[in-house]
C-alpha positions in Angstrom: 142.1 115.3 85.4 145.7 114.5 86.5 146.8 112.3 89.0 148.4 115.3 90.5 145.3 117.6 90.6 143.2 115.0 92.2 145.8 114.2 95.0 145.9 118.1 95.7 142.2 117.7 95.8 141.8 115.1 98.2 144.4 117.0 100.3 142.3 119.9 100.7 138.8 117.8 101.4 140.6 116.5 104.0 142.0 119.4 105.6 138.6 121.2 105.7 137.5 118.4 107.1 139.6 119.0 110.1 139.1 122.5 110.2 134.9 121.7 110.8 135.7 119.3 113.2 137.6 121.4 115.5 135.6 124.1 115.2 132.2 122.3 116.1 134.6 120.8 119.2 135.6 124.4 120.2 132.0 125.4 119.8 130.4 123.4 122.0 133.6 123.3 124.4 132.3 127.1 124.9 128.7 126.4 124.8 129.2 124.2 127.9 131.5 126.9 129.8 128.9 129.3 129.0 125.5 127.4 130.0 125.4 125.9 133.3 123.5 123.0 133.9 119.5 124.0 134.6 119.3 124.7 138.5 116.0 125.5 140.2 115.7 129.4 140.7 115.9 130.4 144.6 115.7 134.1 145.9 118.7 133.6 148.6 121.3 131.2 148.5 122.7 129.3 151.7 125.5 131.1 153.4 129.2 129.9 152.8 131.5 128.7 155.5 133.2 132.3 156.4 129.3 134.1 156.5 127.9 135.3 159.5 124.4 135.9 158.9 122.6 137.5 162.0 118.4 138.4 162.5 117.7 140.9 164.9 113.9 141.1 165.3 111.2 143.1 167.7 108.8 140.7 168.9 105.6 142.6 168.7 104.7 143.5 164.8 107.4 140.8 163.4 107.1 137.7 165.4 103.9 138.6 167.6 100.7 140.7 167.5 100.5 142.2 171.7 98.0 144.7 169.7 95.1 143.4 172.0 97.3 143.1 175.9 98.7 146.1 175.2 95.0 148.0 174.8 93.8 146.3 178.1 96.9 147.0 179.6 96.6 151.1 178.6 93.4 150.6 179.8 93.7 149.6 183.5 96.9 152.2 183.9 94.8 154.7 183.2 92.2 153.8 185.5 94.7 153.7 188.3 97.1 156.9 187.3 93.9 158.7 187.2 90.8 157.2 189.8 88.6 160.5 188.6 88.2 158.9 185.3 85.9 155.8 187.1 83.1 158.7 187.6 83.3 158.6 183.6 83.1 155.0 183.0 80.0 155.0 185.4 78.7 158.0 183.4 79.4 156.0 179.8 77.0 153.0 181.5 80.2 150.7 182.0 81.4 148.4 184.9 84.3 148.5 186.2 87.3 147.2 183.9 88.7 144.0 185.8 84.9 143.1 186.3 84.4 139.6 184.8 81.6 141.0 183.1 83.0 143.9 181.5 84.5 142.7 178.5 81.8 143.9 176.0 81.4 147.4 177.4 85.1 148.0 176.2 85.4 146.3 173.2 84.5 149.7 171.9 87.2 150.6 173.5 90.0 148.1 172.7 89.1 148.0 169.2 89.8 151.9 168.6 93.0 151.6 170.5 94.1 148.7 168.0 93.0 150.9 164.8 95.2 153.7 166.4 98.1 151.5 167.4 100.6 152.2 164.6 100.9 155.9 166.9 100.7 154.5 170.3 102.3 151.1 170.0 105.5 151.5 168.5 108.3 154.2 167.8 111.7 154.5 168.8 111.8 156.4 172.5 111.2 153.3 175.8 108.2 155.7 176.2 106.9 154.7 173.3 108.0 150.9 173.8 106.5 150.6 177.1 102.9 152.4 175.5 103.4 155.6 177.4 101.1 157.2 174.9 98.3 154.4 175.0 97.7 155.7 178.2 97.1 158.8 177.5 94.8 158.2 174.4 92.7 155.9 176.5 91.7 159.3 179.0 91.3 161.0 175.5 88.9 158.9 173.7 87.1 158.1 176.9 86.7 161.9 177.7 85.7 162.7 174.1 83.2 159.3 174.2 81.2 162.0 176.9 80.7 164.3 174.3 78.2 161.9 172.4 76.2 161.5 175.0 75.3 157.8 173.8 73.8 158.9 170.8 76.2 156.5 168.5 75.7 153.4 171.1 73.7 150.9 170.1 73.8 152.3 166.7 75.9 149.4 164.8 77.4 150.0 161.6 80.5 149.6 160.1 82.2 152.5 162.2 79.7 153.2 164.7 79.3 149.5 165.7 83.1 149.2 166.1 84.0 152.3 167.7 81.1 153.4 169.9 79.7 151.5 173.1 77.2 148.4 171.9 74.3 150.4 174.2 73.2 153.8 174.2 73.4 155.8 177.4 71.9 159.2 175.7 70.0 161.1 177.9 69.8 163.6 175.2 66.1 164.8 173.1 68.7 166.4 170.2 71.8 166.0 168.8 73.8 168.9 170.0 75.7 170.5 167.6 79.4 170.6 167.2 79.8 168.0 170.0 81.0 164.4 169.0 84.1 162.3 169.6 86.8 162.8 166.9 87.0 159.9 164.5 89.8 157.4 163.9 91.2 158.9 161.2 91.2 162.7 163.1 93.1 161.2 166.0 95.7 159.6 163.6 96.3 162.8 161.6 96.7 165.3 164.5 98.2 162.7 167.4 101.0 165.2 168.0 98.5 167.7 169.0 96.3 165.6 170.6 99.2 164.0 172.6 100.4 167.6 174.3 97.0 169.1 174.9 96.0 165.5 176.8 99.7 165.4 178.6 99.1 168.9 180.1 95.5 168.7 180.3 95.1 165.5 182.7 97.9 165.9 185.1 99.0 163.3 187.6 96.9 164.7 191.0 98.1 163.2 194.8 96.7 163.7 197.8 99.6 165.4 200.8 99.6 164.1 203.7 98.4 167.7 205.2 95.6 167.1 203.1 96.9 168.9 200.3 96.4 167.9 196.6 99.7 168.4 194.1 99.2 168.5 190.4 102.1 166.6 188.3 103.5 165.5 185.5 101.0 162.3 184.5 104.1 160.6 182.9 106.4 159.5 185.6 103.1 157.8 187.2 102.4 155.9 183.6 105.6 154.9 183.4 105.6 153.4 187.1 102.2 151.8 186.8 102.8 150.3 183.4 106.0 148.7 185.0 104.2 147.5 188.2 101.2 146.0 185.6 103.8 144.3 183.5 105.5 142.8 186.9 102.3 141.3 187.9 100.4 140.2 185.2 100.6 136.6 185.0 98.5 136.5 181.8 99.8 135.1 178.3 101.0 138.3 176.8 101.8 136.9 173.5 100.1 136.0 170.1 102.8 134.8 168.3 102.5 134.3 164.7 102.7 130.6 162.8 106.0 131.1 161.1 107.3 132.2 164.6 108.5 128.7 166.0 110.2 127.9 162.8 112.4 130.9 162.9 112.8 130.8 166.5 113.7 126.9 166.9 116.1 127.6 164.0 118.9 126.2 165.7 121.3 126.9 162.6 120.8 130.8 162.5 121.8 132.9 165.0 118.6 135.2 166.4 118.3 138.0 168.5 115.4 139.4 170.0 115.3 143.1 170.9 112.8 143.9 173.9 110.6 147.0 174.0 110.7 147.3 177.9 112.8 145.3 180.8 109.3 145.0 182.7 108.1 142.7 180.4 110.7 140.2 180.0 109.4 137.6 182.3 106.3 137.3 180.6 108.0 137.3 177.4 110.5 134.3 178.8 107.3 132.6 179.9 106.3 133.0 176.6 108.6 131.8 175.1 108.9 128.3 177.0 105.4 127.7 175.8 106.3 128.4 172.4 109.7 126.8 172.1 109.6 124.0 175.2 112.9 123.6 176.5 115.0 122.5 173.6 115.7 126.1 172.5 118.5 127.8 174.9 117.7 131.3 175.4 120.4 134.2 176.9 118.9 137.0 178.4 122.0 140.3 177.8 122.3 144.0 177.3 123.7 146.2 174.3 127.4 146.6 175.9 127.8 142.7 176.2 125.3 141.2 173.6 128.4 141.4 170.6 130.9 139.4 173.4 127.7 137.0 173.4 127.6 136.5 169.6 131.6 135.8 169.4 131.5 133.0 172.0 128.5 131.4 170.4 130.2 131.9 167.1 133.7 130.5 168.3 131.8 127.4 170.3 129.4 126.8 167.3 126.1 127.2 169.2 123.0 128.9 168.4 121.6 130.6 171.8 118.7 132.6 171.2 119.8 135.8 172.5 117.6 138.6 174.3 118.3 142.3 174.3 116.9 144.0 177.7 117.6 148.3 177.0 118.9 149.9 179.6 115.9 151.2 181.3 118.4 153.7 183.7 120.0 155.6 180.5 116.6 155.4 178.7 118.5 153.6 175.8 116.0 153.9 172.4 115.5 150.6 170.6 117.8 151.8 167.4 120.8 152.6 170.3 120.5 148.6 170.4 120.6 148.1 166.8 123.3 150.6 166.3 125.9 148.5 168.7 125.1 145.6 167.5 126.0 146.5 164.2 128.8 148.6 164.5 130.4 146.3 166.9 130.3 143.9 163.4 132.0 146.3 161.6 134.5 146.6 163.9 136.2 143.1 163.7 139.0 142.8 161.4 139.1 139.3 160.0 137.8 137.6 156.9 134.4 136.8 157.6 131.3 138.3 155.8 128.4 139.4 158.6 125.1 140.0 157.0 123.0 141.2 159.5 118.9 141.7 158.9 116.8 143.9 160.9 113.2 143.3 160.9 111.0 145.8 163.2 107.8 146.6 163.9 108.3 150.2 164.0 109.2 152.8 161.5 110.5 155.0 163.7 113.5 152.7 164.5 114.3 152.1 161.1 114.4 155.6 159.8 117.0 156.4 162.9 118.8 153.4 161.8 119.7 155.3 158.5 121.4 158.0 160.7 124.5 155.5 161.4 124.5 153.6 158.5 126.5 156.2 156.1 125.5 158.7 153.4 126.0 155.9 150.8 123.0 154.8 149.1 122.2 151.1 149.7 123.2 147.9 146.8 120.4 146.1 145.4 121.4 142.3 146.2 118.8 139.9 145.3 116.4 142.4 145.0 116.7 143.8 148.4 118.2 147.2 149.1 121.2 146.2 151.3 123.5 148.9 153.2 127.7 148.3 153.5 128.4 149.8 156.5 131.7 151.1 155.5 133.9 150.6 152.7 136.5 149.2 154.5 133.8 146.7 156.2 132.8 143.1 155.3 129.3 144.1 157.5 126.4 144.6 155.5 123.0 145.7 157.2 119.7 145.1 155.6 116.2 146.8 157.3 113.0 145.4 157.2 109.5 146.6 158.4 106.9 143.9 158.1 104.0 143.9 156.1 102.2 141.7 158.2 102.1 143.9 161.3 98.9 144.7 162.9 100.9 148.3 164.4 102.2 149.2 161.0 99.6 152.1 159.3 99.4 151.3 155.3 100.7 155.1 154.7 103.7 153.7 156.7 104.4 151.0 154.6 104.0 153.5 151.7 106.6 155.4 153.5 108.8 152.5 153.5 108.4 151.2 150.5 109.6 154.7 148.7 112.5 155.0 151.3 116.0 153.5 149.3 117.6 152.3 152.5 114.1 150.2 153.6 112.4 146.5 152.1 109.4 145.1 152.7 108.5 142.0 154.3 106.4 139.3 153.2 106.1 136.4 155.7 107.0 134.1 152.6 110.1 136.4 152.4 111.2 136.2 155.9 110.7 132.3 155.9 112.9 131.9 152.8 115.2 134.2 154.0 115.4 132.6 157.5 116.2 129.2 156.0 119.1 130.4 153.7 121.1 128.9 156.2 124.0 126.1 155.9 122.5 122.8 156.3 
């Protein structure tokens, strides 16, 4: 070959050569744009400097099980609002509830109030809150427990061992037919029913002083003996759960605790100290001034844990609380992004939570169904009912789980959730 043709040749081997080089260069210049480097996976990341991320909880069903107090507590209310029904815990073969050695001949009785208390201990009205209606299914069930005529006590079993007296009182030869206490599962299907026919049924009675008897609505008394019971009771109300002192002592995140009843908040302060000691600074507030709160502590970079009493004069509903809160958020115009996560105990209060949060179906955001409060708004609102909760019904979480503005809580996700915080 000529010397020309191989010069041309070598040109061109030379130019290709070029032409691979910088294309393997670009090539993995956009390899390593593309791939980041291999991080560990993490359901929520830490917040950024201009996040506000806020968790707003109920104490009983998220952070504490009161299941149990709140049963012996419905119990002796009803024993004072109405002193009749004594004659029928002396006809059921019981002593006297505050008697020392009482406590097995109700545990009949406190253990079918706690099956029952995703209708009695939680919902959205302070009626509700304060266990209004735990009152009056304790005259109920007692009333109906007449009706067996101790044939079930004694009996043991996986129901009848539970929810009957451990002794049998029957005075009975036969069973008598039709007559027998409704079962757990008949009280929680037809409350509604059962609520209005014991309300007008068992009225509040008082004696004149002519001598006299009035008959009365029972509920203004259960509502003022409740009060008086929580005022006085010196007794450790709470059981909180494990994870509780980590998200409470959390002195990076900014907590607020929303409480069912103002009669209750200094055993829930006492509480608290036990849980906490004294390195956790708690503010006790209202619903008008708990956003002013959050600002200074936000401006002043501190981390009070901050209490929500309702308004017990305006009977303000637990999701009146939530609503100001939130849309108090929504109301600031700056730059910062508030995430705020509601995690309740009741159902109720997060169905009426929907009412104020828009028409606007929710974002799914790390796999949890989050709400934007408006579209103008940096505010973002995202509901929770616990799993965990011993006053949550499964058909409720069912309920919840098929709602598109609700999530479900796992304690593992609340604790990862809690921590996402800037460290």
């Amino acid at each position: 070959m000529p010397q020309k043709g191989w010069t041309m040749v070598f040109f061109a081997a030379v130019l290709l050569l070029a032409l691979m080089s910088a294309t393997s260069s670009a090539f993995v210049s956009m390899y390593n744009l593309a791939t980041p480097q291999r991080q560990t996976p993490t359901l929520f990341q830490a917040s950024s400097n201009n996040d506000l991320d806020l968790y707003i909880y109920s104490i009983d069903g998220t952070l504490a099980s009161m299941t149990e107090y709140k049963s012996k507590l419905a119990i002796r209310a009803a024993l004072e609002v109405w002193p009749s029904l004594l004659s029928v815990v002396e006809e059921l073969g019981m002593q006297p509830f505050d008697n020392a050695d009482s406590s097995d001949d109700y545990s009949w009785l406190i253990q079918k109030l706690g099956a029952l208390s995703s209708i009695t201990q939680q919902g959205d009205s302070p009626d509700e809150m304060l266990g209004c209606d735990e009152v009056l299914l304790t005259r109920m069930m007692l009333e109906e427990q007449l009706l067996d005529d101790g044939r079930s006590g004694g009996r043991g079993g996986k129901y009848g061992g539970k929810f009957h007296p451990g002794k049998s009182t029957s005075t009975s030869s036969g069973p008598k037919v039709g007559s027998r206490p409704l079962t757990v599962g008949e009280i929680f299907a037809n409350w509604q029913e059962l609520r209005y026919v014991t309300h007008n049924k068992y009225p509040f009675m008082k004696q004149n002083q002519d001598g006299k008897v009035t008959m009365s609505d029972p509920l203004p008394e259960i509502r003022r003996v409740l009060r008086k019971l929580y005022s006085e009771d010196e007794r450790e109300i709470t059981n909180w759960y494990p994870f509780a002192s980590d998200i409470l002592g959390n002195k990076k995140s900014h907590n607020i605790l929303l409480m069912g009843n103002e009669a209750s908040l200094d055993l829930i302060l006492s509480s608290l100290q036990q849980l906490l000691g004294d390195t956790t600074q708690v503010t006790v507030t209202d619903s008008i001034r708990v956003w002013t709160e959050i600002k200074q502590q936000q401006n002043m970079d501190q981390h009070s844990l901050l209490i929500v009493v309702p308004d017990t004069d305006t009977e303000e509903p637990q999701s009146d609380l939530i609503q100001r809160i939130i849309m108090s958020a929504a109301s600031e115009e700056d730059s910062v992004n508030r995430n705020i996560y509601v995690s309740h105990g009741s159902l109720d209060v997060l169905k009426k939570c929907k009412d104020f949060l828009g028409e606007d179906p929710p974002i799914l955001s790390n796999g949890l169904r989050k709400c934007i409060v408006a579209s103008d708004s940096k505010t973002s609102a995202t509901l929770f009912l616990p799993s965990w909760a011993e006053n949550v019904h499964p058909t409720q979480l069912n309920d919840a789980e098929m709602d598109p503005w609700l999530n479900i809580a796992s304690e593992e996700l609340l604790e990862e959730l809690t921590s996402a915080v800037i460290v």
